[in-house]
N, C-alpha and C positions, 0 to 999 in steps of 0.2 A: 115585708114581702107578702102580698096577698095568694091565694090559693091558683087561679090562675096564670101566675107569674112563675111562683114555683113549679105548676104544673108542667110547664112551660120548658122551664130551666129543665128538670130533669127529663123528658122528651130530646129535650136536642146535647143532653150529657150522654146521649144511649141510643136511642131510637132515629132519632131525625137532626143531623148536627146541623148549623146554620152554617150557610156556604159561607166558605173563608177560616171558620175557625176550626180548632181541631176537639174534639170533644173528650171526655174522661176514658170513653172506652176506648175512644181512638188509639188513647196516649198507649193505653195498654196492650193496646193489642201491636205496636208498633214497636212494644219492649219500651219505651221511654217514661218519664215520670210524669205525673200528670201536670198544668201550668198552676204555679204557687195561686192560691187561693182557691183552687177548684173544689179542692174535697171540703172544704168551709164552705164553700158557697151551697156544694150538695147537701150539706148536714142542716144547714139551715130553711134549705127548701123543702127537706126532709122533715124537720120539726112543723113547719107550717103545714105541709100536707097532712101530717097526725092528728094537725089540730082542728083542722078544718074537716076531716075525714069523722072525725071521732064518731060513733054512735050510727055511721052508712051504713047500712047495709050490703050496698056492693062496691066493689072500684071497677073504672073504666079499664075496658079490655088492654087498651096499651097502654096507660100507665101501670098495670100488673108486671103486664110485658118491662117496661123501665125500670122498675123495682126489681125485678126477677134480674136482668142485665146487671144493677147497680151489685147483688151479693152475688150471686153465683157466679156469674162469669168473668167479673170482676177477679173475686177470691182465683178463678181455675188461672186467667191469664198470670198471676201474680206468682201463681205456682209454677209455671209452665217458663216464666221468666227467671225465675230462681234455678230452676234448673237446667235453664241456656248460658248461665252465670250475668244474668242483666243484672246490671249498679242501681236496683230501687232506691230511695231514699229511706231511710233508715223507720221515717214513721206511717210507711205507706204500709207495714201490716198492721198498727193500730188504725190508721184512717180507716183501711179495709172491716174490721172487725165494727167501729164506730157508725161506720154505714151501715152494716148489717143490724147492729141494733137499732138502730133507728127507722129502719124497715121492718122486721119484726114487730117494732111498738106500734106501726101501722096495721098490719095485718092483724094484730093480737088486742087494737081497737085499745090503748094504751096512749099515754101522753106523757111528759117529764116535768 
């Protein structure tokens, strides 16, 4: 996956979903699970973007924005479905947390 591709992907996982499909925050904020391979597919957009990022100096205004989507509101809806008693899948609070580190190693100009 090149940086544009990834850039891409996670954009339309949060920010801009492509007509037809349902996107990661969609799933979430819907109370549903997200579609099997999405949060692999985010982790690895997510590593490309670190690695491509590495040593910027700044990131674009909306992908901050999709990063910011990808932990935070992620994490909150996750919460917020736990306590309407939504059926998560059992490893969508590590996926959640493995997102978030992988965001972080971006912002903190870090690579794995």
């Amino acid at each position: 996956m090149d940086f544009e591709t990834a850039r891409r992907f996670v954009l339309a996982q949060t920010l801009s979903p492509a007509a037809g499909q349902t996107s990661f925050i969609d799933c979430l904020r819907q109370g549903e699970a997200p579609i099997p391979g999405q949060v692999t597919s985010i982790l690895l957009a997510l590593k490309t973007l670190s690695q491509s990022l590495k040593n910027e100096p700044t990131i674009e205004r909306s992908l901050g924005h999709a990063l910011f989507i990808l932990t935070y509101e992620s994490r909150l809806l996750y919460r917020q479905g736990q306590t309407q008693n939504v059926n998560w899948p059992p490893l969508l609070d590590e996926d959640l947390n493995r997102i978030a580190v992988a965001v972080r190693q971006i912002w903190a100009d870090e690579t794995t």
